[in-house]
ZAMARGU-4260 file (C-alpha; in steps of 0.2 Angstrom, whole numbers, plus 5000, padded with zeros to 4 digits):
<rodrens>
0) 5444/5608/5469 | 5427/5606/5463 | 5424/5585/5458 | 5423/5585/5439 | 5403/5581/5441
5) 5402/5598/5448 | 5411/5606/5435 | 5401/5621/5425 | 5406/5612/5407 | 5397/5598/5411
10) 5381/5610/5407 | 5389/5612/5388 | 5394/5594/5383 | 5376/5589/5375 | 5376/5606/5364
15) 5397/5602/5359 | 5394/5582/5357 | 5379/5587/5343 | 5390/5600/5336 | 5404/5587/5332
20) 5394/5573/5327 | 5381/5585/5316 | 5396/5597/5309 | 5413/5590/5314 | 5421/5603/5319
25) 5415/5615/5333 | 5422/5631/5345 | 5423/5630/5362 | 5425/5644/5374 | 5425/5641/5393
30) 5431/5651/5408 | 5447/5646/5417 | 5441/5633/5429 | 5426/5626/5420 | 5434/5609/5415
35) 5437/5609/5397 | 5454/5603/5397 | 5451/5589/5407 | 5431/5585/5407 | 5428/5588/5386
40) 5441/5574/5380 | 5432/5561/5394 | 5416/5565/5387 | 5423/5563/5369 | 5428/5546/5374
45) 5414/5538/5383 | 5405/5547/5368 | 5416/5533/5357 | 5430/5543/5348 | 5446/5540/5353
50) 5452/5557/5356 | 5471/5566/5353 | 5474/5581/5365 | 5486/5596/5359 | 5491/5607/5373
55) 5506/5620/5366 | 5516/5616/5383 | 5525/5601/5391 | 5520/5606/5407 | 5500/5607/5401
60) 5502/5592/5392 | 5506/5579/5410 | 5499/5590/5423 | 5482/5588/5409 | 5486/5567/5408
65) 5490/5567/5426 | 5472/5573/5432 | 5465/5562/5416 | 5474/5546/5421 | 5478/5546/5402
70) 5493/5542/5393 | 5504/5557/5384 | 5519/5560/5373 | 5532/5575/5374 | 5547/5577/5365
75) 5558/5561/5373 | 5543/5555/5382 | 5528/5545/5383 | 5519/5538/5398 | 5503/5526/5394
80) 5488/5530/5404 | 5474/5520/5411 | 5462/5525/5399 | 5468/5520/5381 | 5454/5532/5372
85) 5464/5548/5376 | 5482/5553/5374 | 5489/5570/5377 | 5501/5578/5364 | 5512/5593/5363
90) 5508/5603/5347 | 5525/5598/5342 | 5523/5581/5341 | 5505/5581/5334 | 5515/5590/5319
95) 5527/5576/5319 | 5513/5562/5319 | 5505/5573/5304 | 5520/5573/5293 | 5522/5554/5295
100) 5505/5550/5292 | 5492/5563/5289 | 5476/5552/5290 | 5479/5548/5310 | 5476/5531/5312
105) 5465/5528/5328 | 5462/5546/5330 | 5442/5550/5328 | 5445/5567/5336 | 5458/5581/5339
110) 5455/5594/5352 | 5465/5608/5351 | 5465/5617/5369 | 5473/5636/5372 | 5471/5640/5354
115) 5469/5658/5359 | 5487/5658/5364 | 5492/5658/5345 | 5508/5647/5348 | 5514/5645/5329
120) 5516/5626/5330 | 5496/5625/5337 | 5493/5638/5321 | 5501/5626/5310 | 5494/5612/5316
125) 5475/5616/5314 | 5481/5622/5297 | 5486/5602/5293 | 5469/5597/5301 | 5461/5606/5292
130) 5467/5601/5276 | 5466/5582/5280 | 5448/5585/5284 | 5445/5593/5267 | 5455/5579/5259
135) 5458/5564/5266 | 5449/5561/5285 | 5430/5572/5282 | 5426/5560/5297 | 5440/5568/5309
140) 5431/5579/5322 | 5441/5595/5327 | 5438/5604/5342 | 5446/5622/5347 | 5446/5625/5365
145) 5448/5644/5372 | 5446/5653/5386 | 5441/5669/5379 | 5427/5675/5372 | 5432/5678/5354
150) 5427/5663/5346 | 5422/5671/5328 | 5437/5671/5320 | 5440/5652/5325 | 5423/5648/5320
155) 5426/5655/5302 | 5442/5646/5300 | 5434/5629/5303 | 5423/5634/5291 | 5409/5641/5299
160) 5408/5628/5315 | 5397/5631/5328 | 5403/5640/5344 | 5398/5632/5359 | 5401/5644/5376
165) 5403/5637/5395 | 5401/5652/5405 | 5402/5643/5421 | 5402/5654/5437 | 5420/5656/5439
170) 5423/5664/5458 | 5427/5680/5460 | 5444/5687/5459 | 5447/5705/5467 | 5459/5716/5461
175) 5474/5728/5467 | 5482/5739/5460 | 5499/5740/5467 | 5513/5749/5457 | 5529/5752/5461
180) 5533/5768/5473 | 5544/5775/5463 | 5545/5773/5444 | 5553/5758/5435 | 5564/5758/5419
185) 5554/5751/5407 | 5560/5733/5401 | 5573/5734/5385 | 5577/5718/5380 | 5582/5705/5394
190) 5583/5719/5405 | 5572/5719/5418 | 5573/5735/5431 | 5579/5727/5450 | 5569/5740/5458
195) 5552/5730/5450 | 5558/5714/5455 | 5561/5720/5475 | 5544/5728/5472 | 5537/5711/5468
200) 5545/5701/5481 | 5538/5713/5494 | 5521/5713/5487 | 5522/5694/5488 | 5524/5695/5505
205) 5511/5707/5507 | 5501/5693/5500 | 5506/5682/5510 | 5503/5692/5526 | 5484/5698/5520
210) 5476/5683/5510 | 5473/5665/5514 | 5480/5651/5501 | 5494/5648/5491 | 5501/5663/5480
215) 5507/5660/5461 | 5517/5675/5455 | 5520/5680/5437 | 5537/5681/5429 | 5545/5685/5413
220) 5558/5674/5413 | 5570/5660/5422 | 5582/5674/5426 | 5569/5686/5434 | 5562/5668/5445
225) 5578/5665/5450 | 5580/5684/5459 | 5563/5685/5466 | 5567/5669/5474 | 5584/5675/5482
230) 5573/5689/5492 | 5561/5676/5496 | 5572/5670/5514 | 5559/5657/5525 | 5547/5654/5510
235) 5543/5639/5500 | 5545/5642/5484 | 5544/5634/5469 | 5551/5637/5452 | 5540/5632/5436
240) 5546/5638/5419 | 5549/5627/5402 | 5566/5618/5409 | 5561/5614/5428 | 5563/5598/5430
245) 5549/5584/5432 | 5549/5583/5451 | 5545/5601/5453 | 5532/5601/5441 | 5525/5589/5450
250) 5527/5597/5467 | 5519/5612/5458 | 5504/5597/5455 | 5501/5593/5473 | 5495/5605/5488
255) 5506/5605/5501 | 5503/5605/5520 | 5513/5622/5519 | 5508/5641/5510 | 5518/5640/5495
260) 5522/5654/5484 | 5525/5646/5464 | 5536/5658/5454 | 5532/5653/5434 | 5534/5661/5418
265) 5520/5662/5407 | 5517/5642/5406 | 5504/5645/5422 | 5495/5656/5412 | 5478/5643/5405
270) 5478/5625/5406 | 5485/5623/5421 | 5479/5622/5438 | 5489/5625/5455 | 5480/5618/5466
275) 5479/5628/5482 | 5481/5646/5474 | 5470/5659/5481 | 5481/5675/5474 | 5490/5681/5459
280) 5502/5691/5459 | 5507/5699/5444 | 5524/5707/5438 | 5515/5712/5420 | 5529/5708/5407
285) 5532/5694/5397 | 5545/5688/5384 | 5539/5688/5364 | 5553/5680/5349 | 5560/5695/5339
290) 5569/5690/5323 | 5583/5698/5314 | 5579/5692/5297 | 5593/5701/5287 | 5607/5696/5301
295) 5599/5678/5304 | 5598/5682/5322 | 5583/5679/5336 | 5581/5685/5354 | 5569/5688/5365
300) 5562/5702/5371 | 5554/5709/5387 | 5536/5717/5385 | 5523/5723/5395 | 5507/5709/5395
305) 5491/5710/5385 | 5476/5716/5394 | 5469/5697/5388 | 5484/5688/5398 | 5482/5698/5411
310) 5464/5694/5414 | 5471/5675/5411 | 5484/5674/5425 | 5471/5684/5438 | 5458/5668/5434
315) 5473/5658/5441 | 5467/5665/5458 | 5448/5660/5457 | 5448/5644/5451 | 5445/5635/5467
320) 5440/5648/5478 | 5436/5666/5477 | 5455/5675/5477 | 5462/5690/5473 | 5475/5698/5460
325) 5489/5709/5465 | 5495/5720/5449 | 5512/5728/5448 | 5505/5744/5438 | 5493/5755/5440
330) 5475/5757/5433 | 5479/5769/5421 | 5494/5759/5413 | 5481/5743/5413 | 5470/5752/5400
335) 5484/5757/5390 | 5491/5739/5387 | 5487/5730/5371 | 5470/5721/5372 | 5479/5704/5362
340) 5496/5698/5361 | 5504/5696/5346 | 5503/5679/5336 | 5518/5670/5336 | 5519/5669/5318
345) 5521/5687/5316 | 5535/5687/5326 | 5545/5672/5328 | 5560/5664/5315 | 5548/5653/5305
350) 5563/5643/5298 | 5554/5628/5305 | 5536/5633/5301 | 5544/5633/5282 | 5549/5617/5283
355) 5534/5608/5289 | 5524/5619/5277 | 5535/5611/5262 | 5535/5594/5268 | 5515/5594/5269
360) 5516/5601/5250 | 5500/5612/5252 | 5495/5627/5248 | 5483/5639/5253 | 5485/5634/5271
365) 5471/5640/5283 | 5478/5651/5295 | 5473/5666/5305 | 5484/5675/5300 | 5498/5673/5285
370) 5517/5672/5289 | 5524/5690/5285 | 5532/5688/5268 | 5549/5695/5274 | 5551/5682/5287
375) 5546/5666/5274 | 5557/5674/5261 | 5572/5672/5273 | 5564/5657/5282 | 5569/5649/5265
380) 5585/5655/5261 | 5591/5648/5273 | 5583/5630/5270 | 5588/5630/5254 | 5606/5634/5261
385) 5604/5620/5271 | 5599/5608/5257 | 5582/5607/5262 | 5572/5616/5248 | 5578/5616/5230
390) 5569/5624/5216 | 5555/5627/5229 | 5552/5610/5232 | 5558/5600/5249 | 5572/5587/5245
395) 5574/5569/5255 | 5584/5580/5264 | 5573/5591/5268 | 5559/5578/5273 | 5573/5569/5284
400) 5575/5586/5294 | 5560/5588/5297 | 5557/5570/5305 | 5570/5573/5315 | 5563/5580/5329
405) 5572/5598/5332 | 5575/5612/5321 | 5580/5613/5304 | 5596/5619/5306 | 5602/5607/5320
410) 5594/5593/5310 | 5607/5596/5299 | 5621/5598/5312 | 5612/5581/5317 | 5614/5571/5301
415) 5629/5577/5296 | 5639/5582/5310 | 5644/5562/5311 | 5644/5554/5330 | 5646/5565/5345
420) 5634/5577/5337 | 5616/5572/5345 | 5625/5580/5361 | 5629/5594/5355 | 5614/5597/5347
425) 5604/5592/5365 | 5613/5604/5372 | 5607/5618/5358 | 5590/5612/5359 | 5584/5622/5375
430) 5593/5635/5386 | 5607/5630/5397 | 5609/5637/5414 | 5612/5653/5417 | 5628/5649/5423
435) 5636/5639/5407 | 5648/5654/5400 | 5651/5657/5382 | 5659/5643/5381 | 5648/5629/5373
440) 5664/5616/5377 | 5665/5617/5393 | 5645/5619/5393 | 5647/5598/5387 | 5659/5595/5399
445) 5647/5601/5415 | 5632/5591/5407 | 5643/5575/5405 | 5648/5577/5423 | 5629/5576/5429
450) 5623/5579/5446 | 5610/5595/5439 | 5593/5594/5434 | 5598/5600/5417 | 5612/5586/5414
455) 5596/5574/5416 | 5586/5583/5405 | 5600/5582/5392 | 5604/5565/5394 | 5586/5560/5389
460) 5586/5572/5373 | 5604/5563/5368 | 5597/5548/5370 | 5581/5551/5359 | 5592/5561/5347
465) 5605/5548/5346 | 5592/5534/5342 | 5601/5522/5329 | 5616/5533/5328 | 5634/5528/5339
470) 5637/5533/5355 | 5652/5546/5358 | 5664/5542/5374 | 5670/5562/5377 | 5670/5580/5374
475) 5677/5583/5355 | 5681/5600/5353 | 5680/5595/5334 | 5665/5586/5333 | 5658/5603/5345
480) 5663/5614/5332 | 5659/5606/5316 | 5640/5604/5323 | 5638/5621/5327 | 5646/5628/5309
485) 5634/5616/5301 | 5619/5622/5312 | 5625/5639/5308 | 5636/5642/5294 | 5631/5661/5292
490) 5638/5664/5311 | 5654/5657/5307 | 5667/5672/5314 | 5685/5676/5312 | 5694/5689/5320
495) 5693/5708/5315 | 5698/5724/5326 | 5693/5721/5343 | 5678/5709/5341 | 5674/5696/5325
500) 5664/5697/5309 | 5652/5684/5304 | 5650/5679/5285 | 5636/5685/5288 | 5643/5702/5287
505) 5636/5707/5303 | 5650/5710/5318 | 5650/5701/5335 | 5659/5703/5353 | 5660/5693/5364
510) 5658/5697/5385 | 5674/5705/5394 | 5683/5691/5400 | 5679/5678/5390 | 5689/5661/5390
515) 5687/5663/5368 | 5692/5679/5366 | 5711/5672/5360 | 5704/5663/5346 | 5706/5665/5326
520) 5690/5660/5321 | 5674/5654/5332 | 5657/5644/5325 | 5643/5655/5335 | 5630/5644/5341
525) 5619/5659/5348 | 5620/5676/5347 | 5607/5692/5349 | 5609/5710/5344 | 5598/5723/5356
530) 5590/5736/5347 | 5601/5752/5345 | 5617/5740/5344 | 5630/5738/5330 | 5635/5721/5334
535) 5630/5706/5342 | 5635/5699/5358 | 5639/5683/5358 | 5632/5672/5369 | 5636/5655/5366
540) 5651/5650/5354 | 5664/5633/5349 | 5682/5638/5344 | 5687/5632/5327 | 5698/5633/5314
545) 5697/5639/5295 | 5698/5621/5287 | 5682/5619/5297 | 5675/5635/5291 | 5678/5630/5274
550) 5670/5614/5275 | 5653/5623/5279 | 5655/5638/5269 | 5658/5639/5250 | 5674/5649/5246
555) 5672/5663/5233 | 5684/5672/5222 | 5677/5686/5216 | 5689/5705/5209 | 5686/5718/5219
560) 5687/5735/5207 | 5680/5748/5219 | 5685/5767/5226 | 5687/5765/5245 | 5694/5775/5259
565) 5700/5787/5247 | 5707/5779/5231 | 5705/5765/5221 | 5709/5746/5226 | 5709/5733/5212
570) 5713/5716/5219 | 5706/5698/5219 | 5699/5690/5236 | 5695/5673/5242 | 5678/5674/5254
575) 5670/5664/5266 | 5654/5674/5264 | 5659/5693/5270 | 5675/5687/5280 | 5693/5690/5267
580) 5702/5674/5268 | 5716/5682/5258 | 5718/5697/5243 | 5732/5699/5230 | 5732/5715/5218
585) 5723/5713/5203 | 5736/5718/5190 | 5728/5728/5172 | 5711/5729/5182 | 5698/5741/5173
590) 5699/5755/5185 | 5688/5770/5177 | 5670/5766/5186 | 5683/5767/5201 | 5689/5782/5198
595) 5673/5790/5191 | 5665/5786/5207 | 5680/5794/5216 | 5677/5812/5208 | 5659/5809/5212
600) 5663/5806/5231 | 5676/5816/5236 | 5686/5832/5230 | 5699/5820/5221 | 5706/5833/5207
605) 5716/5849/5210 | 5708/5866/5210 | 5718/5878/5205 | 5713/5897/5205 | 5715/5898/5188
610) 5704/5883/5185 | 5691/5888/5198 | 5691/5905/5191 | 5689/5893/5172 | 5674/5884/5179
615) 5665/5901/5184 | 5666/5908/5167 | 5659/5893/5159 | 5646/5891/5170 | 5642/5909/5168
620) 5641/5907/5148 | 5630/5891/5152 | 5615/5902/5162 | 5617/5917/5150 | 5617/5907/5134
625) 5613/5892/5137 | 5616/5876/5121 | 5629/5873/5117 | 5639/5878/5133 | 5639/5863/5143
630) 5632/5864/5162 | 5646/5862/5177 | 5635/5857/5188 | 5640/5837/5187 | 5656/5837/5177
635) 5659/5818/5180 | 5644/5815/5169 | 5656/5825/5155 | 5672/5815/5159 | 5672/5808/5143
640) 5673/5827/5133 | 5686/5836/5147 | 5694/5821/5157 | 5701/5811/5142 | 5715/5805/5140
645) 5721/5808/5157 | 5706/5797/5165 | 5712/5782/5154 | 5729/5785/5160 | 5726/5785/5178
650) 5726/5771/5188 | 5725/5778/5207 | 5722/5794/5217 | 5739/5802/5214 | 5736/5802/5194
655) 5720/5810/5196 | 5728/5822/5209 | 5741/5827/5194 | 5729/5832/5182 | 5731/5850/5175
660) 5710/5854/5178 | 5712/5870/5168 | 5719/5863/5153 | 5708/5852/5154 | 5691/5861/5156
665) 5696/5871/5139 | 5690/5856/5130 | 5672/5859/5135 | 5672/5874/5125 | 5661/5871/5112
670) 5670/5871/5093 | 5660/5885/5084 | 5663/5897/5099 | 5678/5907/5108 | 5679/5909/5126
675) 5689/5926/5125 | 5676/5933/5117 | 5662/5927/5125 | 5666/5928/5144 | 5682/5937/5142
680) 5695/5933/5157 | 5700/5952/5160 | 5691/5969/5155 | 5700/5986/5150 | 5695/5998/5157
685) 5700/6020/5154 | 5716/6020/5162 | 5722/6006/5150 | 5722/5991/5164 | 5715/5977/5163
690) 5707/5970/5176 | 5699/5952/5179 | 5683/5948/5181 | 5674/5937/5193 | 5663/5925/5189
695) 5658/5918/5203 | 5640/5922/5208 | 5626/5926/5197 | 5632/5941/5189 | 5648/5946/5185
700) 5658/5957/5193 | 5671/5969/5190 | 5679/5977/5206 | 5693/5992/5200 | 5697/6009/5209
705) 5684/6023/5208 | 5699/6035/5200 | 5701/6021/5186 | 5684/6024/5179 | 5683/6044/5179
710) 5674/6048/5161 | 5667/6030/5156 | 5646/6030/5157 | 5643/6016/5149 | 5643/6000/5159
715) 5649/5986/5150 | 5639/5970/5144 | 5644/5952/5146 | 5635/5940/5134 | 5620/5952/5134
720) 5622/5954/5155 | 5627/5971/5162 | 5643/5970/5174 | 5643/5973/5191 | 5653/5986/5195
725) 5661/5986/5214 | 5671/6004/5214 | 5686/6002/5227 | 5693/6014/5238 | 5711/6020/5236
730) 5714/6005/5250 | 5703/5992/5238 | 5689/5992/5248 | 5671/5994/5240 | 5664/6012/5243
735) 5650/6007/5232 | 5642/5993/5219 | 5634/5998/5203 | 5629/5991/5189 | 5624/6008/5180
740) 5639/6019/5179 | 5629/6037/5175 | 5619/6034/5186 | 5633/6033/5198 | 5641/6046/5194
745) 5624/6059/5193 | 5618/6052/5209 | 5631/6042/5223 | 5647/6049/5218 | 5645/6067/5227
750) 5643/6057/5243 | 5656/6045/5242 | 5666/6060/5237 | 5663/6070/5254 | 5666/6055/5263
755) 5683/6049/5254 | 5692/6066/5251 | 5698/6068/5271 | 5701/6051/5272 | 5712/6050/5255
760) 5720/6068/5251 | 5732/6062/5239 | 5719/6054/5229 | 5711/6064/5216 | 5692/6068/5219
765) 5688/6080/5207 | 5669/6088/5206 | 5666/6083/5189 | 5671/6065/5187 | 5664/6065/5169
770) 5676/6078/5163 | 5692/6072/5175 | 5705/6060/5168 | 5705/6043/5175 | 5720/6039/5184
775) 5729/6024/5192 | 5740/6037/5205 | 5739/6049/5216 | 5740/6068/5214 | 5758/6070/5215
780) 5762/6056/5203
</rodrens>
């Protein structure tokens, strides 16, 4: 590792010290491996400022104090330093220090390093700086550190700062191309394909066998570390993720005597170096927040890396040395990835990012870019839920929340689940092991019991959480159950069919097997729903009962008047949100919007033939004649003119079903006119019968035997609408359709005739139709 004399940032320190002290604010970009992290805030400080360092991870923040010899705070820690003009902050608490005092006492100077990385609390917390500058502290110097090369839009937020640019000589990194043999599913949510984790593990050994050095190896997530490692037999590896514990982190710190291969999430991706590490290898996926704002659930998903990380971790490999990158995909892929990821804000839950926004009371915050107005409108529904916001304001609540030191919603588990609850809430405050089951119970009883790296880092966030508040002596299932139903009244589920329903509305399972699955009601402390899926699986969860669920939910009585599943239900329901406590009929309930919307849905009424055949001739008088013949085509818009009384007497399904339609469609015949006469039901025809006509499609139609019509040339009219005439066979079949009888008869008869007489002898066919008498019988007759 190069002394920090020798580093290429020293070249840029005059140029960024004039910027500061002429401007106050500047831009720096510098390489991976220039020094910025850890050379700029020494300068800062032998130039006189007393300097505060924001790094957006724990693991940046002491590896960044340890190479320093500077002090530094993390949530539940803080270590002093040899040298008092320097401290090292996670973004977090920066926006805690912020909140309590904005103006920063002792601070001359914030750096804010891997802003490029567009973490939302780093976003927030240059929007606060900011604003202090402009209002209260115009003598704080900001800084924002990258290490890419598009420095612009930073420059323009700080109001048009100088940019400053270390470009350093980084060492060479070459790069490989190694995709999988045979292709990979691609990642859908936690799902990563096995067949590219083997692939991984065998291209790390590769690495090992061709290169010199130590090789760190790119990870989405714990899970995925975890496998690699199990194929990695007769190697030392280490684990590095958000959770390791500290004594690997600082294994990860020191070079070793032997090759190691580091196995790390995206946290080794800038402002971090591994001493040691000649080679990258790269898996190319990374896990991003997704939010379900409408069902108040959040998960994360797998995605393939920007073009912009993936140049970051292959620097990994040349910061000491010239290295080499070995990347899981192939050349073609790489040019299809997204150059950028995506800013946190626009993806994650920004409960919390509402909160802090309302305790600082601004407005017009400078960000890159603005919260998608979706996610803040549910971001504070849900604190006003939580008694944070009212009337768009934050309460002393609210303000206490937020000083609390965790999320909103388990600052309120926090302060009101009573004693026993910081435990709970430590054990909500980060992922537990992989192995903890559903059952967040016995999840308390394992960390009580000790003896894991996890147990000790939940110890420490009890004890910080529980500052000034009573200890607890056990595991209460109670005190378990009330937290999480605090936390998360909306996740509150009771039993329904084979899974349970949320008051949120939204339906859950939980995994085969599960040790919960005989309870009545559960409080859900996590949950996520895959794309594509109807319900959520739960992943975490306290049994409960419903005196509990009523404490955090209000119950609401509300009448139900509705059509469902087929006919009307009128009752009145007590509801924790959408789970029915209880229901009991609602006696003299109006019912007509019910029953309307019932004849809208579904064929509810009974169609007779003679009503269908009543519905066709008024429909046919509509399109001949138009006002004042009413139109059929929505007759639950007329329900008032045909339907009444019987609609006012009806009270369900069965009434409606009983309904005489026929008699009833009479009373849309307009007063000043008579059906019969207009439409009439039947026609006479020369034999004296009276056949009916059919009003069914556009024209009407009159289907009689040929031998009825012998003589008659004049076709008759409907409401100004000639008749179509369908001549039958002797057996009633059409022989032909006409709807101009001497025509017929001049024309189409003489063929019909040649063809009929063989097959019907007894039938009269006679060479002059005109002149025959028509008849309803045969010959012989």
């Amino acid at each position: 590792m190069s002394p920090p004399d020798a580093l290429p940032i020293r070249a840029a320190l005059p140029d960024l010290l004039t910027a500061l002290r002429e401007y106050g604010t500047a831009v720096l970009t510098a390489p991976p491996g220039t020094g910025k992290t850890t050379v700029v805030p020494l300068a800062l400080a032998e130039a006189g400022m007393r300097v505060m360092v924001a790094e957006p991870r724990r693991l940046a923040v002491r590896a960044a104090a340890r190479r320093m010899g500077v002090s530094y705070t993390i949530r539940g820690e803080r270590v002093r330093g040899a040298n008092p003009m320097v401290e090292v902050v996670t973004t977090g608490v920066l926006l805690q220090r912020l909140q309590r005092d904005p103006e920063l006492p002792g601070v001359d100077a914030v750096v804010l390093d891997e802003c490029h990385e567009r973490h939302l609390d780093a976003d927030t917390a240059l929007a606060f700086l900011l604003d202090v500058r402009d209002t209260l502290r115009p003598d704080l110097r900001l800084l924002a550190t990258s290490a890419t090369a598009e420095a612009e839009p930073w420059s323009r937020l700080l109001g048009g700062a100088p940019i400053v640019r270390a470009s350093g000589t980084p060492h060479p990194v070459e790069v490989l191309w190694v995709p999988p043999p045979r292709p990979v599913a691609p990642p859908h949510g936690l799902r990563v394909d096995p067949a590219l984790l083997s692939h991984v593990a065998t291209v790390v050994r590769r690495a090992l066998a061709e290169r010199a050095g130590d090789v760190l190896c790119f990870l989405p997530g714990v899970g995925e570390i975890a496998k690699v490692a199990g194929m990695l037999d007769g190697i030392q590896v280490l684990q590095v993720h958000g959770q390791a514990p500290a004594h690997v982190q600082d294994a990860v710190l020191n070079p070793g005597t032997e090759r190691r291969v580091v196995l790390a999430t995206s946290v080794a991706e800038s402002s971090l170096t591994v001493p040691g590490v000649r080679v990258v290898v790269d898996a190319g996926l990374a896990r991003e927040p997704r939010t379900d704002h409408a069902r108040g659930l959040g998960s994360l998903a797998t995605v393939r890396v920007s073009r912009a990380a993936a140049d970051q971790r292959a620097g990994r490999a040349g910061r000491e040395a010239p290295g080499a990158v070995y990347r899981c995909w192939s050349q073609a892929d790489h040019e299809r990835l997204a150059e950028q990821p995506r800013p946190e804000i626009a993806l994650a839950d920004l409960t919390g990012f509402a909160l802090q926004v309302a305790c600082w009371g601004g407005t017009g915050l400078a960000l890159l870019d603005e919260p998608p107005r979706a996610a803040m409108q549910a971001a504070t529904r849900v604190l006003e839920g939580l008694g944070a916001v009212a009337d768009g304001r934050v309460t002393g609540r609210g303000r206490a929340m937020a000083l609390a030191g965790t999320q909103p919603r388990l600052a309120r588990a926090l302060l009101d689940a009573g004693p026993g609850a910081a435990e709970v809430v430590a054990l909500l405050s980060e992922q537990l092991p992989r192995d903890s089951g559903d059952d967040l119970v016995e999840a308390w009883r394992a960390a009580r019991r000790g003896g894991t790296p996890y147990s000790s880092r939940w110890r420490q966030e009890v004890r910080r959480l529980a500052s000034g508040t009573p200890a607890k002596t056990g595991v209460d299932d109670a005190v378990a159950g009330l937290a999480v139903a605090l936390a998360f009244p909306e996740r509150v589920a009771r039993r329904r069919g084979g899974g349970y329903l949320m008051a949120s509305g939204t339906r859950a399972e939980l995994a085969e097997g599960s040790r919960l699955a005989t309870a009545e009601w559960l409080a859900i402390a996590v949950a996520d729903r895959q794309t594509g899926n109807a319900s959520a699986r739960i992943r975490q969860a306290v049994v409960i009962d419903e005196e509990t669920a009523r404490r955090v939910l209000p119950v609401t009585v509300e009448e139900e008047v509705a059509w469902r599943r087929g006919d009307v239900v009128a009752r009145r329901i007590e509801r924790l949100g959408a789970i029915e406590l209880s229901a009991a009929p609602l006696e003299g309930a109006d019912v007509r919007e019910a029953l309307l919307h019932g004849l809208r849905t579904e064929n509810v009424l009974t169609w007779t033939p003679a009503a269908v055949a009543l519905r066709d001739r008024l429909a046919f008088c509509r399109r001949a004649l138009g006002e004042p013949w009413p139109a059929m085509d929505d007759l639950v818009s007329l329900a008032d003119r045909w339907l009444e009384p019987e609609l006012s007497r009806a009270r369900r399904r069965a009434d409606l079903e009983r309904v005489d339609v026929a008699a009833a469609l009479r009373r849309l015949v307009p007063w000043s006119q008579r059906l019969e006469a207009v439409a009439p039901e039947r026609i006479e025809v020369p034999t004296g019968s009276r056949i009916r006509v059919d009003y069914s499609g556009e024209q009407p139609v009159l289907a009689v035997k040929l031998q009825e019509l012998f003589g008659w040339t004049e076709t008759p009219m409907i409401a100004g609408v000639p008749l179509l005439v369908h001549l039958l066979s002797p057996a009633g079949r059409p022989v032909a359709v006409t709807a101009d009888l001497a025509s017929f008869w001049g024309d189409g008869y003489r063929a019909v005739r040649a063809e009929m007489r063989g097959r019907y002898p007894k039938h009269p066919w006679p060479e002059n139709p005109l002149e025959a008498t028509p008849t309803r019988r045969t010959k012989r007759s």
